[in-house]
KOLLOVEX-361666 format. One record per atom (N, C-alpha, C, O): residue in three letters; x, z, y. Coordinates in steps of 0.001 Angstrom, whole numbers, padded with zeros to 6 digits, always signed. Last residue first. Example, Ala and Ser with C-alpha at 12.3 -4.5 7.8 and 13.67 -1.06 7.14 Angstrom:
KOLLOVEX-361666
Ser+012850+007080-002250Ser+013670+007140-001060Ser+012900+007870+000030Ser+013409+008039+001138Ala+013190+007800-005690Ala+012300+007800-004500Ala+013200+007800-003300Ala+014236+008465-003319
//
This chain:
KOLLOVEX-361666
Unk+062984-012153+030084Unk+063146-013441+031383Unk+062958-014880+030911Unk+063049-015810+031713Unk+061579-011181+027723Unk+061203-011200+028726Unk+061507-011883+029845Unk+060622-012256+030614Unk+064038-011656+025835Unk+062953-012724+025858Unk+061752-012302+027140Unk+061019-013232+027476Unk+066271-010688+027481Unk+065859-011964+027070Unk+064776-012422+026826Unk+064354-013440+027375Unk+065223-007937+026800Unk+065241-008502+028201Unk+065452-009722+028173Unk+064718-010254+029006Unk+065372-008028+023567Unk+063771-007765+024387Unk+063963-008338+025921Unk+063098-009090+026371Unk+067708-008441+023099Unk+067011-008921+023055Unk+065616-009156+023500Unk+064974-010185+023714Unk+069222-006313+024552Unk+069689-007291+024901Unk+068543-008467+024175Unk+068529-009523+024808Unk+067926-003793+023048Unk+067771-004251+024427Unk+067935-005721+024667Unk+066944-006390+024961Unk+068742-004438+020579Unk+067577-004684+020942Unk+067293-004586+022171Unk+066359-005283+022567Unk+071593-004027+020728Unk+070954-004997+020158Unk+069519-005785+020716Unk+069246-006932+021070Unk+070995-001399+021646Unk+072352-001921+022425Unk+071889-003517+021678Unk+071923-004332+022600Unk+070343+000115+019507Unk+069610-000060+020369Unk+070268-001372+021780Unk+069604-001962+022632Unk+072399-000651+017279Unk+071055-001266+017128Unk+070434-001521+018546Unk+070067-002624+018951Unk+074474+000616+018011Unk+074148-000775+017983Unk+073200-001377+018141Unk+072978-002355+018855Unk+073536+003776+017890Unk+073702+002427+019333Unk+074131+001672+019187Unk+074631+001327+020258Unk+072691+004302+015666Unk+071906+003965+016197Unk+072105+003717+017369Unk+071157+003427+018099Unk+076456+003375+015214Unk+074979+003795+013764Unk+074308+003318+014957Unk+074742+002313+015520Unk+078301+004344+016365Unk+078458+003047+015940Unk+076454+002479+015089Unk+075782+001525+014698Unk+079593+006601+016602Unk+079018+006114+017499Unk+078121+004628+017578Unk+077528+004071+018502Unk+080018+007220+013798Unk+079117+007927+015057Unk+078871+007218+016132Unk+077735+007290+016601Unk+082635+005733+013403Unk+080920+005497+012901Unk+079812+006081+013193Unk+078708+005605+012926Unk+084334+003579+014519Unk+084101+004828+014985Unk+082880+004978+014341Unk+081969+004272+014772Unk+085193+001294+013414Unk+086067+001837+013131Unk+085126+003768+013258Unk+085223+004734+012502Unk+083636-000434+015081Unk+083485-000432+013790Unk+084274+001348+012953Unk+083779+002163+012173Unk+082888+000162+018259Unk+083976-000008+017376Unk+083895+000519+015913Unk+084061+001701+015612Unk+079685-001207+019482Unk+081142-000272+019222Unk+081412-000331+018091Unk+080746-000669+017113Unk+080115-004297+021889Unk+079485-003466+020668Unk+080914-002355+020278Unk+082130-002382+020470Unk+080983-004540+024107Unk+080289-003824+024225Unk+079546-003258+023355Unk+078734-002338+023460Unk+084902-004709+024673Unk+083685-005086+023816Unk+082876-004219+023998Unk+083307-003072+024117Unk+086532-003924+027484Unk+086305-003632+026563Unk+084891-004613+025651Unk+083988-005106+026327Unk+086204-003820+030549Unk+086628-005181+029760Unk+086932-004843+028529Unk+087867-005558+028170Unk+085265-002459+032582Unk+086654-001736+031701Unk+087063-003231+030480Unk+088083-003404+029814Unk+083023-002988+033038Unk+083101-002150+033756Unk+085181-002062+033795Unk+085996-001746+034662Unk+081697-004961+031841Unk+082343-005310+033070Unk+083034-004637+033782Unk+083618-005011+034799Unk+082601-005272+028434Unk+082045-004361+029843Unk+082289-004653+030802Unk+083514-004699+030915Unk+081807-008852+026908Unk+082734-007402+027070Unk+082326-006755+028331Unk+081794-007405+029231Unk+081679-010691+023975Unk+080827-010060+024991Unk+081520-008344+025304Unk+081685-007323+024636Unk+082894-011416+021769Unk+082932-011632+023065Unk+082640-011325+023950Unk+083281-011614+024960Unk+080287-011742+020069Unk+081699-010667+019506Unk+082565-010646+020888Unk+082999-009508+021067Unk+078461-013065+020115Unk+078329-011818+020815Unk+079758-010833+020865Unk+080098-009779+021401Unk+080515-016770+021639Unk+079797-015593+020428Unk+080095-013845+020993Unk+080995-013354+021674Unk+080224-018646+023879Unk+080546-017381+023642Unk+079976-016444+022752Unk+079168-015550+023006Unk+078785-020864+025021Unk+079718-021069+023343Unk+080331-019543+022847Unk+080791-019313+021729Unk+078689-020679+026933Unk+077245-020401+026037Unk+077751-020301+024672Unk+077308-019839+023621Unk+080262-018532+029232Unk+080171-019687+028470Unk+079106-019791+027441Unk+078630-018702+027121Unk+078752-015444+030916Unk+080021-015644+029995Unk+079540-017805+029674Unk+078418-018186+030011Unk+076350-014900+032214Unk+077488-014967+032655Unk+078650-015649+032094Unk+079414-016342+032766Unk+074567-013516+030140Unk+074782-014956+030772Unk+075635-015304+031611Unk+075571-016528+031731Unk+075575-011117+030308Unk+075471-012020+029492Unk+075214-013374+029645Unk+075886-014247+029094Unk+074867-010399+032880Unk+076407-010320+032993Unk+076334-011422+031378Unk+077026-012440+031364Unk+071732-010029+032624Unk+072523-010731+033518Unk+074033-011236+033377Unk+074352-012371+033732Unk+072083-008454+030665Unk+071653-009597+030330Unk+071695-010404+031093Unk+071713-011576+030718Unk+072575-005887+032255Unk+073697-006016+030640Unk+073122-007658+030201Unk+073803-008156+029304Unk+071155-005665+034463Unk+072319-006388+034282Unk+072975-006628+033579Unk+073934-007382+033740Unk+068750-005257+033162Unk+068784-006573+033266Unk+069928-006724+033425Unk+070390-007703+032839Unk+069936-002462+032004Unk+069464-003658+031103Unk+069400-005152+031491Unk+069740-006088+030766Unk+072610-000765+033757Unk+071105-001674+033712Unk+070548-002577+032627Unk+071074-003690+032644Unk+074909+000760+031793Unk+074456-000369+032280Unk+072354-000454+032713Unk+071324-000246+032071Unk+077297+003579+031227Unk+075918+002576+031042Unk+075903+001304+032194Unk+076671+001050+033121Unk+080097+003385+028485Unk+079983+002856+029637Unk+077869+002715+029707Unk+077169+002149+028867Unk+080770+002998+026147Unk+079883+004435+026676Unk+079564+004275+027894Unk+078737+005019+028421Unk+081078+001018+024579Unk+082477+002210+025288Unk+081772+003061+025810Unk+082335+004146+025954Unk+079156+000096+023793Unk+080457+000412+023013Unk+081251+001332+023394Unk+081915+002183+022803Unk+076512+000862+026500Unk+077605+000239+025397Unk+078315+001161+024452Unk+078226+002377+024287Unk+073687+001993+026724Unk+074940+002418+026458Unk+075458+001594+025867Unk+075101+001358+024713Unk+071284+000939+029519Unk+071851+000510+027983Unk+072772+001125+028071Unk+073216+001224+029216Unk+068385+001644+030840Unk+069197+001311+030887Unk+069456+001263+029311Unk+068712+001393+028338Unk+065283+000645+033397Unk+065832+000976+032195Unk+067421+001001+031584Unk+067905-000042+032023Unk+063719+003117+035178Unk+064727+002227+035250Unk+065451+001769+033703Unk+066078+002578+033020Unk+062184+005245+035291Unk+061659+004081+034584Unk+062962+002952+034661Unk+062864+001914+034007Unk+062842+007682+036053Unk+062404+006886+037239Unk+061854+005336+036241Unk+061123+004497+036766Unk+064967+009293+034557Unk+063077+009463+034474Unk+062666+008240+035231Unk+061756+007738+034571Unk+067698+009554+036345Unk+067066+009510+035073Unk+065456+009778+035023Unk+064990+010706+035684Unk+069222+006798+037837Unk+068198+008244+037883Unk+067872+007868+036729Unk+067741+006788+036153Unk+072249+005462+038918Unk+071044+005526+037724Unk+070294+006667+037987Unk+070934+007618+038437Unk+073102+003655+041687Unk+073078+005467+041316Unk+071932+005445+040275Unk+070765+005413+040667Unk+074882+000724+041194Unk+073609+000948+041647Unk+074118+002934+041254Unk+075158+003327+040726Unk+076629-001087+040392Unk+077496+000149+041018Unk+075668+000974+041890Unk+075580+001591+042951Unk+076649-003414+038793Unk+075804-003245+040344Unk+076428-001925+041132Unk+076634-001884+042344Unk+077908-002391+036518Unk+077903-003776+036812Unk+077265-003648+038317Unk+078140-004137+039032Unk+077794+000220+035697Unk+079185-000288+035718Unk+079058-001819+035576Unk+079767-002490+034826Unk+075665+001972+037360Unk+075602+001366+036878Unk+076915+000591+036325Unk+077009-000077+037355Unk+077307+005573+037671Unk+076212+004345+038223Unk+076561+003269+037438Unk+077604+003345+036790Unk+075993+009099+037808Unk+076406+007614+037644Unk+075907+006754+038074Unk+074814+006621+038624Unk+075753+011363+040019Unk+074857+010621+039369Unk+075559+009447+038885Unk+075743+008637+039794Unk+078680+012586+039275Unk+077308+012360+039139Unk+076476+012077+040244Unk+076610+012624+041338Unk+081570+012230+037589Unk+080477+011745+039079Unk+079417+011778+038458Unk+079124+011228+037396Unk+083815+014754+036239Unk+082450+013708+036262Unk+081891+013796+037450Unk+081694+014762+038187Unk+085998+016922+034652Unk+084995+016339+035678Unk+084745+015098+035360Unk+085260+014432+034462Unk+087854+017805+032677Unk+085687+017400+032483Unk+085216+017585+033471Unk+084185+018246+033597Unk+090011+017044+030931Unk+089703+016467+032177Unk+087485+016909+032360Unk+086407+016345+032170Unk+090725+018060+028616Unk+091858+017367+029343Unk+090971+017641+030362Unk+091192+018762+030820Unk+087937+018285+026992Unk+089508+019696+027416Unk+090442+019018+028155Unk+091317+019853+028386Unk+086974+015572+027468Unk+086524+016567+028271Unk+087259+017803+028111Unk+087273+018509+029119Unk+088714+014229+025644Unk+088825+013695+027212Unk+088520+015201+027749Unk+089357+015928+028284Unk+087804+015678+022967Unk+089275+016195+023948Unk+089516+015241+024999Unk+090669+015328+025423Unk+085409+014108+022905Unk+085354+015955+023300Unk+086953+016109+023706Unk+087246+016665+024764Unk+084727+010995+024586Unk+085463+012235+023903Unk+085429+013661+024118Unk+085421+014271+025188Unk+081876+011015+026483Unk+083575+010412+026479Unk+083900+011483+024914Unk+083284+012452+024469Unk+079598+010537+028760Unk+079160+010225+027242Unk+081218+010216+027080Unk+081794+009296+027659Unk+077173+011375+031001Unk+078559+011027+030917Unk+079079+011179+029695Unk+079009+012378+029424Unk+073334+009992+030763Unk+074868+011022+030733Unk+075905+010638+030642Unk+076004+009494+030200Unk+071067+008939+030507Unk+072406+008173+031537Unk+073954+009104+031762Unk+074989+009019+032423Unk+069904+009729+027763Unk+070156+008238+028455Unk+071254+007977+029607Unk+072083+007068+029628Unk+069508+012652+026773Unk+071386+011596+026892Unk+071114+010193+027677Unk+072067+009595+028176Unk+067643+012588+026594Unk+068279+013364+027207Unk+069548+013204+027649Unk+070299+013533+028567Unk+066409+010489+024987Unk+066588+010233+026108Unk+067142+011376+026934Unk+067120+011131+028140Unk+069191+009262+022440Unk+067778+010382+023032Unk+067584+010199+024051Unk+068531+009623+024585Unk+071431+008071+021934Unk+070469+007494+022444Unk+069364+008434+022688Unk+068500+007924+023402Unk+073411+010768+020859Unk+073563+010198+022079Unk+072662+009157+022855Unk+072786+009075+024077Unk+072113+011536+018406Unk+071466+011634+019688Unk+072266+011224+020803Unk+071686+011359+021880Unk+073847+009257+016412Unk+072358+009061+016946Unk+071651+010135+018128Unk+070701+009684+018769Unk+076384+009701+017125Unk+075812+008343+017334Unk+074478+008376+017531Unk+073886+007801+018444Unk+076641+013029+018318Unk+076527+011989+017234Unk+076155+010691+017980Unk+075733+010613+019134Unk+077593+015547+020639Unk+076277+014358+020519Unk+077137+013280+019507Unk+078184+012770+019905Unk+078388+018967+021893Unk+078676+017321+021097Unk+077514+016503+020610Unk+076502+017065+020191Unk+077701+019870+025569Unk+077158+019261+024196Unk+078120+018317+022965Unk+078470+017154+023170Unk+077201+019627+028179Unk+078256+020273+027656Unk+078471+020594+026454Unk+079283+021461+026133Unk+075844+018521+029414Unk+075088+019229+029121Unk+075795+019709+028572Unk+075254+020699+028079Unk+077629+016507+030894Unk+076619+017210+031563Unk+076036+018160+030694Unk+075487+018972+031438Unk+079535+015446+028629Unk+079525+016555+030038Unk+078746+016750+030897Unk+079213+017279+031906Unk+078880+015574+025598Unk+078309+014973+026891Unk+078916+016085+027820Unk+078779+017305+027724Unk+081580+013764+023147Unk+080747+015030+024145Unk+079920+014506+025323Unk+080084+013436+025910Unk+082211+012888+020296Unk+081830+012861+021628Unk+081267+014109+021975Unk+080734+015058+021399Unk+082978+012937+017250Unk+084239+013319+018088Unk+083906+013166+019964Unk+084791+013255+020815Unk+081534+014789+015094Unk+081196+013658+016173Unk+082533+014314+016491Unk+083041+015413+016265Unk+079060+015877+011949Unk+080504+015530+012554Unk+080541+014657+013626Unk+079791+013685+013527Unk+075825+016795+012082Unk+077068+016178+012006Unk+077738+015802+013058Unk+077519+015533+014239Unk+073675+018874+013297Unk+074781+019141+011962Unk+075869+018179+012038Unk+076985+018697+012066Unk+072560+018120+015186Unk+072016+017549+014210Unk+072917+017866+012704Unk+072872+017370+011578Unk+074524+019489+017248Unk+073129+019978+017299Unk+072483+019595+015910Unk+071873+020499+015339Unk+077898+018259+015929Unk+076295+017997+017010Unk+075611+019029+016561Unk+075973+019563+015513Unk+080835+019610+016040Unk+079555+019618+015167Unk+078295+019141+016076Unk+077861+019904+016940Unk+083779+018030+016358Unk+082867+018834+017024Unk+081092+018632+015902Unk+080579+017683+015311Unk+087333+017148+015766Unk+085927+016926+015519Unk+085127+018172+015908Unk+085665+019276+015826
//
């Protein structure tokens, strides 16, 4: 475990800014399209592509440009329309619990289990998926 900026306990890191980040600033927008993994991924391994990209369009995310995006469960980002694109995708009978990354086929809500990560990116990860719905 690693101490965020906000005092609490987190087991993530950003490798771009070389940071531990909690559940809740990992949604800041300083963090919006960062490379978001474990702090001991990043002592194993802390390279990273940058500029990411989208893990449904394989688009290059910029950050500031207005584009909007979403962090899943897994940390994986996404386009918003495509996180609601790829949602419709699935059967209609498909409850949200079902709903998995395209990137890595993981669930895109996070893991109960992890509670940092779990707090204010559900929610937002919620409300995206609702607001671009009811906008299309």
């Amino acid at each position: 475990m690693v101490v965020c900026k906000c005092k609490k306990a987190t087991k993530l890191y950003c490798f771009v800014h070389k940071v531990p980040v909690c559940g809740e600033c990992i949604c800041a927008p300083e963090h919006q399209i960062c490379v978001i993994r474990t702090y001991s991924e990043w002592v194993i391994d802390g390279e990273y592509d940058w500029p990411p990209k989208c893990c449904l369009c394989r688009v290059e995310l910029d950050e500031g440009t207005g584009s909007q995006t979403t962090r899943l469960g897994c940390l994986h980002v996404i386009h918003t329309s495509c996180l609601v694109s790829h949602i419709k995708s699935f059967p209609s009978h498909t409850a949200p619990a079902g709903y998995v990354c395209p990137g890595c086929s993981t669930s895109i809500w996070p893991p109960k289990n992890v509670k940092d990560s779990a707090s204010r990116l559900h929610s937002k990860l919620k409300e995206a998926i609702m607001q671009e719905s009811l906008d299309s």
